[in-house]
Structures are given as C-alpha cells and as structure tokens.
C-alpha positions as CSV (number, residue, x, y, z in Angstrom):
1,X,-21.8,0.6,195.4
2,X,-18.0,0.8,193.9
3,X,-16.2,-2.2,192.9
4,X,-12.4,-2.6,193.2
5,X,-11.7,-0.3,190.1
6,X,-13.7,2.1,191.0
7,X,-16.3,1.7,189.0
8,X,-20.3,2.0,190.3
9,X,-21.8,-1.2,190.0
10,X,-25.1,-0.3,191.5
11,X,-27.5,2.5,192.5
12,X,-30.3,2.0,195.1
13,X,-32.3,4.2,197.3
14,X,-34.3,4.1,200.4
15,X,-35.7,6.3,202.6
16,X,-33.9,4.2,205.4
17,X,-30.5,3.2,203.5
18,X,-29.2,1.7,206.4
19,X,-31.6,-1.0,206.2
20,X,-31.8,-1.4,202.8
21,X,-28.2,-2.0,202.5
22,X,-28.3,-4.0,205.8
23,X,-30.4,-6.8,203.9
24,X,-27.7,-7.2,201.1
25,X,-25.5,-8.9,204.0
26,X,-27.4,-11.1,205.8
27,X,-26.2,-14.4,205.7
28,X,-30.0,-15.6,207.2
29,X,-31.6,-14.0,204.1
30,X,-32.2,-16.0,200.8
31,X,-29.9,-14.0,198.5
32,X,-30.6,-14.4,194.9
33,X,-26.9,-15.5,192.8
34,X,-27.0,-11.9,191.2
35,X,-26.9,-10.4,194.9
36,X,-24.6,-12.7,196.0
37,X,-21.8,-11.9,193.0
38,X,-22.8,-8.3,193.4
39,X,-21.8,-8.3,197.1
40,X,-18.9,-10.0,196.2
41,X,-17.3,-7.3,194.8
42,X,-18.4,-4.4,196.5
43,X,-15.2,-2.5,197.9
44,X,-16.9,1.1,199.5
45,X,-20.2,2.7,199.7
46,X,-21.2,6.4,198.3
47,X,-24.3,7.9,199.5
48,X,-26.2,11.1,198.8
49,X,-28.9,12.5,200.9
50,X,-32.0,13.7,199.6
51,X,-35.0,16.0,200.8
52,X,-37.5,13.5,199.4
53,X,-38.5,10.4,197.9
54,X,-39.4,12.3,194.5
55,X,-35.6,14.3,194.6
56,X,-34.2,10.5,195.6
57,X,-36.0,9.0,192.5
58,X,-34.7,11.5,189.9
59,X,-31.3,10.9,191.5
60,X,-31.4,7.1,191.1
61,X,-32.3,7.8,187.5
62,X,-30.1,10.3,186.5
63,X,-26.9,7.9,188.1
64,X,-28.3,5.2,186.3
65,X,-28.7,6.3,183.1
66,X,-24.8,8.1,183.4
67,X,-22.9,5.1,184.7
68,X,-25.0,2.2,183.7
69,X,-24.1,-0.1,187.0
70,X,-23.8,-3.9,186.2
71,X,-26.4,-5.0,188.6
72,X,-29.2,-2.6,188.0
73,X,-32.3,-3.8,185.4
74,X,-30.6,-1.8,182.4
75,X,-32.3,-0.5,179.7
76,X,-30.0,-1.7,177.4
77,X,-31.8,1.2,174.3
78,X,-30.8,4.6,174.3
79,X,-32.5,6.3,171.7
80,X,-33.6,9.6,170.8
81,X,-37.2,11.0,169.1
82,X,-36.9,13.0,166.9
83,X,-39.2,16.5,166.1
84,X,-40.0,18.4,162.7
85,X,-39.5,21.8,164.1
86,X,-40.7,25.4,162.5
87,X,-38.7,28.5,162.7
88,X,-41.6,30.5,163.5
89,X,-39.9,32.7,165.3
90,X,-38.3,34.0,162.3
91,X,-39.3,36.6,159.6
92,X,-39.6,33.8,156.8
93,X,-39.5,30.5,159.2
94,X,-38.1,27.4,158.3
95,X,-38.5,23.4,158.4
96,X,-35.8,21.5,159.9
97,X,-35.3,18.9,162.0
98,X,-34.5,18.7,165.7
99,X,-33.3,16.1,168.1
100,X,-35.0,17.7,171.0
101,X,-38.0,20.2,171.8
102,X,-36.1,23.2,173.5
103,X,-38.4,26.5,175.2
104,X,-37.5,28.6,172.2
105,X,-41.1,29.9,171.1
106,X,-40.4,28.2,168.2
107,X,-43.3,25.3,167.0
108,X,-42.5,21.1,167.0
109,X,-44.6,18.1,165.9
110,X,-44.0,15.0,167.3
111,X,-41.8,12.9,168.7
112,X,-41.7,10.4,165.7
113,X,-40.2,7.2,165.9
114,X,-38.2,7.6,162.7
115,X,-35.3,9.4,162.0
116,X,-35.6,8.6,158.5
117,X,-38.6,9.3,158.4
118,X,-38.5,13.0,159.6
119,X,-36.2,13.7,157.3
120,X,-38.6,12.0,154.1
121,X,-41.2,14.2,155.5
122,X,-39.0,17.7,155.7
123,X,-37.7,16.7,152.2
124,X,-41.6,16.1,150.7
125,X,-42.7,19.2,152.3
126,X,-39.8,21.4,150.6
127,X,-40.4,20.0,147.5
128,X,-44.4,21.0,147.6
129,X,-44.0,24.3,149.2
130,X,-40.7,25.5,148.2
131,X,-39.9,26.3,152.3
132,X,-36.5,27.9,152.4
133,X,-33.3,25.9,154.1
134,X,-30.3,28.3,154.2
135,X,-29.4,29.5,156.9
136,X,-29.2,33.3,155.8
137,X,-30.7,36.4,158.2
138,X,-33.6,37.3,156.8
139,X,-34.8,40.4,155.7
140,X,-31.7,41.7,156.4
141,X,-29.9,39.4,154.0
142,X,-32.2,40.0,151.3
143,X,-30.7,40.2,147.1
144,X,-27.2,40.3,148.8
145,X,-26.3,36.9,147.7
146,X,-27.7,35.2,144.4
147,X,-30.1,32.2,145.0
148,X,-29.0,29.1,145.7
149,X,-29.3,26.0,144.0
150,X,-32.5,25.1,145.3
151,X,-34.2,28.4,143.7
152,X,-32.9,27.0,140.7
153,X,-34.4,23.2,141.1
154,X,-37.6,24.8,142.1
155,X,-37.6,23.3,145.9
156,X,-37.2,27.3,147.4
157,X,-39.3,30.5,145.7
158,X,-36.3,32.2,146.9
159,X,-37.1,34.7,149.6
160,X,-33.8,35.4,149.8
161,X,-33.8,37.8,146.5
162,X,-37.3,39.1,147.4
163,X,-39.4,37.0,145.1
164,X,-42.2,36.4,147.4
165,X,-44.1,38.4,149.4
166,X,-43.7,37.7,153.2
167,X,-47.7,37.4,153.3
168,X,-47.1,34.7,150.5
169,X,-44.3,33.0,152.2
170,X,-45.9,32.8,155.5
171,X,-49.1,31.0,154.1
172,X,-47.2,28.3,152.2
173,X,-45.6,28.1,156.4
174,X,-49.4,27.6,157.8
175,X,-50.1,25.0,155.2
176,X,-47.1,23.3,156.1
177,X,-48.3,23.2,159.5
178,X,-51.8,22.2,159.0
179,X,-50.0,18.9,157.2
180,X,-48.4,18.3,160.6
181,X,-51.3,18.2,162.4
182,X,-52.9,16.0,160.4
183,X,-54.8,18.0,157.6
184,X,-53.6,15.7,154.2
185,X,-57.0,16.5,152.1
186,X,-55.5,20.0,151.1
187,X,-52.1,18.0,150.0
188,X,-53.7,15.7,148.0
189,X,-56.2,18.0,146.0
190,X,-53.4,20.3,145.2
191,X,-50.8,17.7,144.3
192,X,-53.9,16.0,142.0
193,X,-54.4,19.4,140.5
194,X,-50.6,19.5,139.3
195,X,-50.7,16.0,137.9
196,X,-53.5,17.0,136.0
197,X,-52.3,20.5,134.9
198,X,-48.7,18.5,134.1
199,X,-50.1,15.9,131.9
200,X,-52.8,18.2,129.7
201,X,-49.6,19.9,128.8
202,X,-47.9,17.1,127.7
203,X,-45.0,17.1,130.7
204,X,-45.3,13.6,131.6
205,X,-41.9,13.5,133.7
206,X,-43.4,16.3,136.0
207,X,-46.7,14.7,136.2
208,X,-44.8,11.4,137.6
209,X,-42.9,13.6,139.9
210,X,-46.7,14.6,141.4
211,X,-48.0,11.1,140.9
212,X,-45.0,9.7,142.9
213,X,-45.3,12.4,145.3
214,X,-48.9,11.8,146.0
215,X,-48.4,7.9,146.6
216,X,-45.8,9.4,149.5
217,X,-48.7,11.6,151.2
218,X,-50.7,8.7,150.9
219,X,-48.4,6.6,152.8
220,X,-48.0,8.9,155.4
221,X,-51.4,9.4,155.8
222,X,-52.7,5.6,156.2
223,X,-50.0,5.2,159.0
224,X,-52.6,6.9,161.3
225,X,-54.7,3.6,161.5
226,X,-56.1,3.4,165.0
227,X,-58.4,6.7,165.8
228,X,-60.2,7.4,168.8
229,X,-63.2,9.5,169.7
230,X,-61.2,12.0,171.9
231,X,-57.8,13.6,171.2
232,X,-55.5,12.5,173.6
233,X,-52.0,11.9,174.3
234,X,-51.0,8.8,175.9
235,X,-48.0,5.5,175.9
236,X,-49.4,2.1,176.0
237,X,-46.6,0.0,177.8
238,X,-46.6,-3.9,177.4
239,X,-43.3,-6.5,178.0
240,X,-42.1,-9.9,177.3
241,X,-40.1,-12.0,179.5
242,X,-37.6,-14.9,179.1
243,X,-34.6,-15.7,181.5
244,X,-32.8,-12.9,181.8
245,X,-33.9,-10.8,178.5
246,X,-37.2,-9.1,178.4
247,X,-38.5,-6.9,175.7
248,X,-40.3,-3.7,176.1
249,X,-43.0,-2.7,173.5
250,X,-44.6,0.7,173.5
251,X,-46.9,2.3,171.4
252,X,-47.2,5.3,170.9
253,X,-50.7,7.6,171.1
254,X,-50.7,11.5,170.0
255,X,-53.9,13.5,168.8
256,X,-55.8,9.9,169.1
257,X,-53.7,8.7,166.6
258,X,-51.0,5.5,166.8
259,X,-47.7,7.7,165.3
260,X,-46.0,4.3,165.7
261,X,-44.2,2.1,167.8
262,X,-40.6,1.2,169.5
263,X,-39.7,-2.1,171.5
264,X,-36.5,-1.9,174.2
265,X,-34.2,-4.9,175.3
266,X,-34.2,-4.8,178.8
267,X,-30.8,-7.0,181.1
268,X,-32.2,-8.1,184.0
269,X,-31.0,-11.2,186.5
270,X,-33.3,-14.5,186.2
271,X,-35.1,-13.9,189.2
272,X,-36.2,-10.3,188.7
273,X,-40.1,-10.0,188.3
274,X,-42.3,-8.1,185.7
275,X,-43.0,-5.8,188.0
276,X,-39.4,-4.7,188.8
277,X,-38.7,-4.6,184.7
278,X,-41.7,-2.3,184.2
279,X,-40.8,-0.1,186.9
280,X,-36.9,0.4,185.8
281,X,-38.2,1.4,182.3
282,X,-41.0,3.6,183.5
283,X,-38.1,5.4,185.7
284,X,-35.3,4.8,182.3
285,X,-37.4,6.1,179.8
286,X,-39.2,8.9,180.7
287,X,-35.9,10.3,182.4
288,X,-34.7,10.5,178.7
289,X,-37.7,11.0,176.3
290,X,-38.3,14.8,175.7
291,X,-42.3,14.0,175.5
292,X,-44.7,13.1,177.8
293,X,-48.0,11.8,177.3
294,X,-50.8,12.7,179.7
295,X,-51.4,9.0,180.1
296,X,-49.3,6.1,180.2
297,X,-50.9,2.8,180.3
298,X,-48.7,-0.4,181.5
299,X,-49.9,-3.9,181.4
300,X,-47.7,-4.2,184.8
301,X,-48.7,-2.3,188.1
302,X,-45.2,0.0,189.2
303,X,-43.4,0.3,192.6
304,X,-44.0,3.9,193.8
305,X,-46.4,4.9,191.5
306,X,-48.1,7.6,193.3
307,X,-44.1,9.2,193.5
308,X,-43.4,8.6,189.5
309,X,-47.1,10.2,189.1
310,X,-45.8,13.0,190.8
311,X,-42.3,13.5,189.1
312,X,-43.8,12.9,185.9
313,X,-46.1,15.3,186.1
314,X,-43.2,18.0,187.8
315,X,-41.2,17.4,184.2
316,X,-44.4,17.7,182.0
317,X,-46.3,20.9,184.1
318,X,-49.7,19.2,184.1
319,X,-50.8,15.7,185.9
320,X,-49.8,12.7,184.6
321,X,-51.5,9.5,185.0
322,X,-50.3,5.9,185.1
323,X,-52.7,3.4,184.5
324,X,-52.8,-0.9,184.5
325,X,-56.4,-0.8,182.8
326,X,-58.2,-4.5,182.7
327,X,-60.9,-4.3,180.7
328,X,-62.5,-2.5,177.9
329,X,-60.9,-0.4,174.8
330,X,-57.6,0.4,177.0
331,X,-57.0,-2.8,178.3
332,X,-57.0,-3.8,174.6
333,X,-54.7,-1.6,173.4
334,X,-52.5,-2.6,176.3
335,X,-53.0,-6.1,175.4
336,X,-51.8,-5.4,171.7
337,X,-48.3,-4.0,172.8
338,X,-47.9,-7.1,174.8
339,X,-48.8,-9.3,171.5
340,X,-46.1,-7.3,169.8
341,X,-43.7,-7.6,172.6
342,X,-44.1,-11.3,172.4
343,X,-43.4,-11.8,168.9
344,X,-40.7,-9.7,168.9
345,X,-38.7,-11.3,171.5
346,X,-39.2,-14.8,169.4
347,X,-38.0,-13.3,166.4
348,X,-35.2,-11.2,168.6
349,X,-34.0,-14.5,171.1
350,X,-31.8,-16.0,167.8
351,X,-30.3,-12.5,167.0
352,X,-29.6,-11.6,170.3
353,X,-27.6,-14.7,171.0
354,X,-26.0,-14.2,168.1
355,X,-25.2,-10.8,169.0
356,X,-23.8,-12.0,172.5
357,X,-21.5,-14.4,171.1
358,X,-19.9,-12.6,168.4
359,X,-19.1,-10.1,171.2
360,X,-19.3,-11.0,174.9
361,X,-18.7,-14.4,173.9
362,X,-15.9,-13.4,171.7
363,X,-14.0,-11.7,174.9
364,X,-14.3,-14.7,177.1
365,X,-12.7,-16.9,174.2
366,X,-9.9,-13.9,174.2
367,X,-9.4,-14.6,178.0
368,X,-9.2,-18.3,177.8
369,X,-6.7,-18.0,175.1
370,X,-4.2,-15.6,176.9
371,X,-5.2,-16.8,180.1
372,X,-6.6,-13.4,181.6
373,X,-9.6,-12.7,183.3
374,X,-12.0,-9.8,183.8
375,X,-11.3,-8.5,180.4
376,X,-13.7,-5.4,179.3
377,X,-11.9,-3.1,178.1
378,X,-9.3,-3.1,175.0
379,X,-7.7,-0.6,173.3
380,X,-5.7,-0.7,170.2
381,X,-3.5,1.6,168.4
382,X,-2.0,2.0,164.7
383,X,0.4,4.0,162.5
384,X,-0.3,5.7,159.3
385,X,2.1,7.9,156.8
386,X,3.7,7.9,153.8
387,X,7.4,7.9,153.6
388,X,7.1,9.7,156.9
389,X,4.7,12.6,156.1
390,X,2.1,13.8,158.4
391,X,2.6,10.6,160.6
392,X,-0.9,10.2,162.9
393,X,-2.0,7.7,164.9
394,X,-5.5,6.4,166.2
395,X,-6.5,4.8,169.2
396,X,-9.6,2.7,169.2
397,X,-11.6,1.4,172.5
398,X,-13.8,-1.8,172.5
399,X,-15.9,-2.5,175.2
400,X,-17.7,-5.8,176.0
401,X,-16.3,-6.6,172.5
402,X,-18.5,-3.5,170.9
403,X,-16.6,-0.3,169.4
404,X,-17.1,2.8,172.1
405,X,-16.4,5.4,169.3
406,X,-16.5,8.1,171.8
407,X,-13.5,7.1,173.2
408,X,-11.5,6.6,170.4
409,X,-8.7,9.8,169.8
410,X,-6.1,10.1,166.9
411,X,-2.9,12.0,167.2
412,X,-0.6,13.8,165.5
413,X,3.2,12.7,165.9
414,X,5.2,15.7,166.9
415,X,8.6,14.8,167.9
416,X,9.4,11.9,165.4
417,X,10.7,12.8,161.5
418,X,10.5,10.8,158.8
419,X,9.0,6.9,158.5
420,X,10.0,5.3,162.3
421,X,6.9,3.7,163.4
422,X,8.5,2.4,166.6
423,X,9.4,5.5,167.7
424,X,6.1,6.9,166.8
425,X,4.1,4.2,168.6
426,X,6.6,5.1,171.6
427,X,5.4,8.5,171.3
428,X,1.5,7.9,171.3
429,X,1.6,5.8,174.5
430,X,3.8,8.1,176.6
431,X,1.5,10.6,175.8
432,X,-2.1,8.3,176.2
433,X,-1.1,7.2,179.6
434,X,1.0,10.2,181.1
435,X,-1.7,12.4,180.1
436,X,-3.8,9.9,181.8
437,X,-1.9,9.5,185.3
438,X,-1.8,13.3,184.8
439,X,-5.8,13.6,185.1
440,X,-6.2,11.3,188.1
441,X,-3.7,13.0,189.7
442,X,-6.2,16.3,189.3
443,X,-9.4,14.1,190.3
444,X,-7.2,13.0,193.5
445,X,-6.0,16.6,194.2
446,X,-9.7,18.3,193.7
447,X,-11.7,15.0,195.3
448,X,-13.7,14.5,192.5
449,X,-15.2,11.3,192.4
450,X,-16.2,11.2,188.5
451,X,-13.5,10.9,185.8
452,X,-13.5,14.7,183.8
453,X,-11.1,13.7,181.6
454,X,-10.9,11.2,178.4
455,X,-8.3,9.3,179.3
456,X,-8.6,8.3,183.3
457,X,-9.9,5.2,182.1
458,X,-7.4,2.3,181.4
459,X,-7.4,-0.9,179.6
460,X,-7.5,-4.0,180.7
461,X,-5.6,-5.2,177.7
462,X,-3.6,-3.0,174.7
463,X,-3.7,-4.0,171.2
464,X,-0.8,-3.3,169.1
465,X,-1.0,-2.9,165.5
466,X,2.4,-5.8,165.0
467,X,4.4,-8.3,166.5
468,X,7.5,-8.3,168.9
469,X,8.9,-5.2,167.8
470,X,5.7,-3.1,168.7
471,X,5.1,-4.8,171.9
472,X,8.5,-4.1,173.0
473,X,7.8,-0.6,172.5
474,X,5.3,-0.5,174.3
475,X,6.0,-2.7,177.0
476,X,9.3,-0.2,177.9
477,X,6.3,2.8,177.9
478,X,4.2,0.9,180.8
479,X,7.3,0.1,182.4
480,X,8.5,3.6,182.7
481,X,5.5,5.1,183.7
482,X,4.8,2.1,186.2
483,X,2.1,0.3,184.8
484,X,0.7,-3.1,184.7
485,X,-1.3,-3.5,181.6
486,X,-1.4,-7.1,179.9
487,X,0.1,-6.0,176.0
488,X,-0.7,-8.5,173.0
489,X,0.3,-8.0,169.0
490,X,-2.1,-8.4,166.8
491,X,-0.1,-10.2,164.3
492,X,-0.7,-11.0,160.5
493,X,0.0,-13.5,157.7
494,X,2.0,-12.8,154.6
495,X,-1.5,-11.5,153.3
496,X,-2.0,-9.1,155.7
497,X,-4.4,-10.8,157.1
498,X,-5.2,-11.3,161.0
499,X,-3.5,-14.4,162.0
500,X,-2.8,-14.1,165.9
501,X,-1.9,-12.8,169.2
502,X,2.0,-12.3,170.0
503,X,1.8,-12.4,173.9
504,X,4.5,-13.1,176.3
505,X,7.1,-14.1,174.1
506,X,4.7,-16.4,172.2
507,X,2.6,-16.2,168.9
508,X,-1.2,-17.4,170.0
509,X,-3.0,-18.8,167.3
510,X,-6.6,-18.6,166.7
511,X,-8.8,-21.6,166.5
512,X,-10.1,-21.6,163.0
513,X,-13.5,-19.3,162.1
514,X,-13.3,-18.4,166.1
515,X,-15.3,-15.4,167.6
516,X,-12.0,-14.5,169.0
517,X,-10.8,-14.2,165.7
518,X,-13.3,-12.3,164.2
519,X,-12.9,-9.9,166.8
520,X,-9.6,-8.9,166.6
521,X,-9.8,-8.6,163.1
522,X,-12.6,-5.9,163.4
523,X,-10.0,-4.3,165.9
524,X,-7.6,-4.1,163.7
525,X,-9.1,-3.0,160.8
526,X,-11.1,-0.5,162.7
527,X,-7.4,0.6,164.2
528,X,-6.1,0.9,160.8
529,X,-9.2,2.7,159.2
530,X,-9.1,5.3,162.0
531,X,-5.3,6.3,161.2
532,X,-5.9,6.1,157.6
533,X,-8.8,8.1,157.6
534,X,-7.2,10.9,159.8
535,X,-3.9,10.7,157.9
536,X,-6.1,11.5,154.3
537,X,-8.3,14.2,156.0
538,X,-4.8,16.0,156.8
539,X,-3.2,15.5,153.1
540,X,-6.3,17.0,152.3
541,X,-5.7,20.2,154.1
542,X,-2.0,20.1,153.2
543,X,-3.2,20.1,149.6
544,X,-5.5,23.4,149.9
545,X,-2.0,25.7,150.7
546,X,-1.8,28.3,148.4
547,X,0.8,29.9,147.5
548,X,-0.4,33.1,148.7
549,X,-0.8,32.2,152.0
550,X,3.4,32.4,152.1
551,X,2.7,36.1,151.4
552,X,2.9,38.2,154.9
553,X,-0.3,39.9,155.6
554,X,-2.8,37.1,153.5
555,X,-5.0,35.0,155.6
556,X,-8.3,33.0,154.3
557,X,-10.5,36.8,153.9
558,X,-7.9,38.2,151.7
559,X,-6.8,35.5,149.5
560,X,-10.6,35.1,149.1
561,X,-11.0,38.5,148.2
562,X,-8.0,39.0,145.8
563,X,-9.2,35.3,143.9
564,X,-12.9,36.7,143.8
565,X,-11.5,39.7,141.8
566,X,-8.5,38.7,140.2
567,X,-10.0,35.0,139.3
568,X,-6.7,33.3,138.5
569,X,-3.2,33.0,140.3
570,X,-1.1,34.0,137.5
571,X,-3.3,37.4,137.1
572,X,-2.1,38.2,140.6
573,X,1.4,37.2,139.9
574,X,1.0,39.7,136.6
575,X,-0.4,42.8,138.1
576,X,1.0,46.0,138.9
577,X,1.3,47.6,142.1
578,X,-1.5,49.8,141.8
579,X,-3.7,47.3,140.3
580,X,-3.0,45.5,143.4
581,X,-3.8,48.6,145.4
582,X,-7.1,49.4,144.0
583,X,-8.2,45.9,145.6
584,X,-10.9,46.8,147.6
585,X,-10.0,45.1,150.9
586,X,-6.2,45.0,150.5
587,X,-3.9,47.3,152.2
588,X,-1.4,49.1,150.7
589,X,1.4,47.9,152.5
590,X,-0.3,43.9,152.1
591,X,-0.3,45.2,148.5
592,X,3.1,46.0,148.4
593,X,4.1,42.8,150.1
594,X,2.4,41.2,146.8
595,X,3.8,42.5,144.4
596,X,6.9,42.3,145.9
597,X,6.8,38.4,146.3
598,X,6.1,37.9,142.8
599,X,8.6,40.8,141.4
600,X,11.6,39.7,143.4
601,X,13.9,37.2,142.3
C-alpha cells in the first residue's frame, strides 16, 4: 500500500489478496483505529505474484525489512552478530573478525552478541599466541619487508621473516581454535605456567601481564553458565507487552551453552496480540541473522508455522523446528527469557518515553510552532572555509527527529571564489535538488518504482544554517526549479548560540528548555561539524603537496621511490644528473625533468 508521496506504508500477503484487501474496506467490519488511519491514506495498490506461500513469505520480509512501512509490527532493532573467523584457508591463517559468515572454506565461531567483545577476545588470543594480523601474502611475502611493530611487542613470532616453522605456526592456529570451542583448561595452565616462570625470575610487570590475562580467560569462561546434557543449537524466544511497545528477549543456546542474550523493541498498534508480535519477529529476525539454530523455542504459538518451518530450514539446509514447549526443562528456559523480557521493559518504559519525546515529540512541537504538519523529514545545510579556501558544504538529514547519517553528503564548491557564503549556499541547493528532479526524471523514464539514487527523496522542511539572508537564497533556488519546500533559518544569539527559527518573514522563538529547541540545536551543530570536519580532512590533503609533485613525470611511486633513496628534499634539489639517473625506478628523461626544475632559474 502507497501513500500520497509515494511512500509504502504497508506490506501484506494472501494467497487470495483480493479478499484480504477487500476486508480493509468494509464499512460492516469492526476496524481497529490503526486500520482505519492506515486506509485513510492509502492512494494505489502494488502487488506481486508469487508461486507459493513460502516465496510470498520471504517476499513480505524482504519488503519489510527494506522500506520499513508505518503500519506493519516493526522490529524497531537492526543489529548484526558478529563472528571470530580463521583464515584457514591461508598458508599461515589468521584471526580477525567478521560481520557475517560467507561460504569461503574458511572457519567462524559464533554469532556472539558483542561486538566488543569479539574484538577483547581476538586481541587476548594475539597476545597469547602471537597469531599474525597483516595483511601480507604469505609465503610469497616472506623477509621482503622487515617485521612490524607487533614482532617487536611480542603479540606476532613474525612469520613474515621466516621465524617460525609453518608446522609451529599452524599449531599455535589449532590451539587457538580449540579455545573457541570451548577448551579453556589448556589456556589457563599455560598462562599459570608463565606467571610462575615470570615471577621466579624476578619480572613482576610480566607476571601481572599473565595474572591479568588469566582473570580475562576466566571471565570468559564462567559466561558459559547454563549447560545441558546434549550439544545443541537452539533460540529461546519470550516477549513483554504494554500498549503499543513490546520487548523481545532471546537467549541464545550454542554447543549447550547460553553465549548470551539480546532483547528487541518491537512498534506495534494497541490492539495487536502476542501472537501477531511473535510471529513478525520470528519472520524479522531470522530474515536478517546469518545463524540459525536447529531449534527455536517461543513462549507464543506463530501464524504459519509449518511455512516458517519450512523456509527456515530452506536458508539453514537441515530441518528446523519451532517449538511453544509447556512443561519441563524447555518450558523453563522459555519461561526465563520472558522474566527477562519483563524486567526489561520496566526498566526500558522511562527511557523509551524519554527517547520519544526528545525526538518524535520534539518534531510535533516544531509543527505546532511554524504551523506545519506531517513533518518527517528535515534537512539542513552549512558553509565552511577560511577566507574562501577550499569552501565545502554538508548536508545533514534527520528523520523522525533522529540523524539518518546515510543520507547526509558534503560538497565541494566549484564555481564560487573566495569567502561568498550566499553564493555558495546558492550553489549547494541548485545542485541537491536539480540533481534530484534529474533522478526521478530517470525513475519516470525507466518505470522503476524504487528510488536508485540519493537524492530522489525531498524534505518536508530545509534548515538553513542563518537568518533572512540565507533563506532568501534559498527560497529563489526552489523557486527556480519549481518547488514547494517550507524553508526556516536556524537563527543564533550574539553567542552563537541557537536562538530561533526565521520563517516567513518572522523570527520564531523557542519556548525556554523546549524539545524543539534542543533539537535544532543538535541540527545545527551536527550541520556545522559535518562542514568543518570535511573542510579539515581537505587542508589536510592540501598540506601533503610536495613540491615534487609540480615536477612532470612524478606521481605518488616515484616521489616515494626518489624520498626512500635520497631521504631529504634538499638532497634531491643538490644532485647531479647522473646521480639522478642511477635512481633505480626513475627514467632518464623524468630524471632530466628533475634536475632541470631545480637547476633552472
């Protein structure tokens, strides 16, 4: 379903759509409130045909998840598990870690719940077995390069230069992985061993090092608190209603062991059941995750579950079982994720609201003040330079009052010189919104019904970075290009400080320690960050030109290569032509240009 603007407000499926959709518009049926707003603004129908009711379900989920309609139960998370993966598909493997498992023949363990921790694990396991982490070819690198720092703190034995076997190397690799899978004892005695060995001679620093090291292993290893007889695989799935929030919690089961566990906010309307909730994440989630468990039990029975059974166990290879156990060790565990999801929604409610009004809440307080409505998306725009050089701009997007950093874009100014920051800002929007009337005009032309471009999108309000002056500017831009795009200034006090809105002709002021406020101060100094840090990362560069690179015939290899054996500018500038042609690497006729630059007047 597509609202006035185009945008997909909800995704359903059926295996009779005509009926399904039928019921959304009968005036005899008892609509809920969220059905009736969401019919309200329904403007056309899309539909795809499927062969099946599996093919129709991976559909719904892949739409969902990519446009994130307003009146579908949202899943409101999207996170990623991360993997500790293993090289072993190279001579002397490495331990790095990965956002996804990938077919690669390479190993993984996991998914862990922890970014931070994966990387405290990689990091302890380096430091114990000295595991490699450049990214040079090996053997065929070998003693070509000198070791790297990490030879040198003792974190790599340095298989780069040859100084240990391949044999070697690849057993400190298998007891790196037999600590993945569980196996700590070995850890421990070794790391004990090297205290010992550290404080008989006297090296009490070192021996900390170990002592602090094997306090880490420890920690790691009494994280694996609940065992179970078998070995298996599974999610335990439990959820915790109130009004329209509900929070997910889901433990997580690998090897008989509890790795952990993640709870998920969940929108849904007031009148939307458990069983609807459970069956939207079950459908969310596992489109995402990169694991599945063999068994996933949920403290809610599912809609379709023989049909998510059987897509499930399409992405994993093997059968997949979903399970709403009521008694005995399962129905336990289930019963503890729905403890956690209870007292994690109490201890969530305050911060959420909070959340809610220092951004939803903050946008309607916008509207009221400018007297607007259906205000989502704002974008703002600032200027950066000094005394005119390398003038950039950024633009940044907010959405439902939160930053959408993928969205945001920073420009160069090309056809302004020196410090004119109207003409600059007169610049920036011609080119945002002619580049983005250029790219619906493609979508039009080629019938596509999904935006391919970054700037099809429009606001419903622009933010300038000033008061009359820069609104005037950019009210002439929309004007030319025929657009009708409510402009404010975000205006400022004598201590640069947010003070107010310049709209219409008239300077808004906030109501003292407003959300509305705080809001467009985060805009603006988010605006003015963006600029400032694209306007230093480009004095950066500019302050990297060497003067060799005015030399015709240098580029970065060969102003490498004459620095790497000349060693100093003014040793260049002094050497003789044939000096200059004995550089190994260097032309003669690049070598006459040289020494011709320095040695003409």
């Amino acid at each position: 379903m597509h609202d006035e603007k185009d945008e997909i407000i909800y995704v359903g499926k059926a295996i009779v759509l005509k009926n399904r959709v039928r019921q959304y518009f009968q005036s005899s049926r008892n609509l809920s409130p969220k059905i009736q707003q969401m019919v309200s603004h329904v403007r056309y129908f899309e539909y795809i045909i499927t062969d099946s009711e599996l093919e129709a379900l991976v559909l719904e989920c892949n739409l969902i998840k990519e446009h994130n309609p307003k009146y579908n139960t949202m899943l409101k998370d999207d996170k990623s598990y991360p993997y500790i993966k293993v090289t072993t598909q190279e001579a002397y493997p490495r331990v790095m870690f990965a956002r996804r498992m990938k077919r690669d023949k390479n190993k993984y363990f996991g998914p862990y719940t922890s970014a931070g921790a994966v990387k405290d694990t990689i990091d302890l396991l380096q430091k114990i077995y000295q595991i490699r982490t450049c990214k040079r070819s090996l053997p065929r690198d070998i003693g070509k390069e000198r070791p790297c720092l990490y030879y040198q703190m003792k974190q790599c034995k340095a298989p780069c230069q040859g100084y240990i076997s391949k044999e070697d190397y690849q057993k400190s690799i298998e007891d790196v992985m037999k600590f993945l899978n569980g196996d700590y004892k070995q850890v421990l005695q070794y790391l004990e061993s090297k205290m010992q060995e550290s404080a008989a001679e006297l090296e009490f620093e070192q021996a900390a090092s170990y002592r602090d090291l094997i306090k880490s292993v420890e920690h790691i290893s009494n994280k694996q608190k609940i065992n179970s007889a078998g070995r298996e695989d599974r999610d335990i799935i439990a959820l915790a209603k109130a009004q329209t929030e509900s929070v997910v919690a889901l433990f997580f089961v690998r090897d008989g062991k509890l790795l952990g566990r993640e709870h998920f906010h969940m929108k849904h309307s007031l009148e939307t059941s458990r069983t609807e909730i459970m069956t939207e994440f079950v459908k969310q989630f596992y489109a995402g995750t990169p694991y599945l468990p063999r068994e996933i039990l949920l403290e809610y029975k599912i809609d379709e579950k023989e049909i998510v059974e059987e897509w499930l166990s399409a992405k994993k290879g093997i059968k997949v079982k979903i399970l709403v156990p009521q008694r005995g060790q399962k129905a336990q565990l289930v019963d503890m994720a729905r403890r956690n999801a209870v007292n994690i929604l109490k201890l969530d409610s305050e911060k959420i609201r909070m959340e809610e009004k220092r951004t939803i809440g903050a946008v309607k307080e916008i509207e009221q003040l400018i007297g607007i409505s259906g205000l989502k998306r704002m974008e703002a725009f600032d200027i950066s330079n000094i005394s005119g050089f390398q003038t950039v701009a950024s633009m940044v997007v907010y959405e439902n009052g939160k930053p959408k950093r993928r969205d945001y874009r920073k420009f160069k100014i090309q056809s302004v010189s020196g410090p004119d920051d109207y003409k600059s800002m007169e610049e920036v929007l011609t080119r945002r919104f002619r580049h983005g009337q250029q790219e619906k005009k493609q979508m039009e032309e080629k019938n596509l019904d999904v935006a391919f471009g970054s700037f099809t999108k429009f606001p419903d309000l622009l933010l300038m970075d000033g008061g009359k002056g820069q609104v005037n500017v950019a009210q002439r831009v929309l004007d030319e290009l025929h657009l009708d795009i409510p402009i404010c200034g975000m205006v400022k006090d004598d201590n640069h400080r947010t003070r107010g809105l310049y709209y219409q002709n008239e300077e808004i002021i906030f109501p003292p320690k407003s959300e509305a406020f705080h809001l467009i101060t985060r805009i603006q100094d988010e605006a003015h960050r963006f600029a400032i840090e694209y306007h230093r990362e480009l004095r950066g560069k500019a302050s990297v030109h060497s003067v060799l690179d005015d030399i015709p015939g240098i580029g970065p290899k060969r102003r490498k290569v004459l620095m790497k054996h000349f060693k100093d500018i003014s040793k260049i500038k002094e050497a003789s032509l044939e000096e200059l042609e004995q550089v190994e690497g260097i032309p003669k006729r690049t070598a006459e240009e040289i020494y011709h630059f320095f040695h003409t007047s």
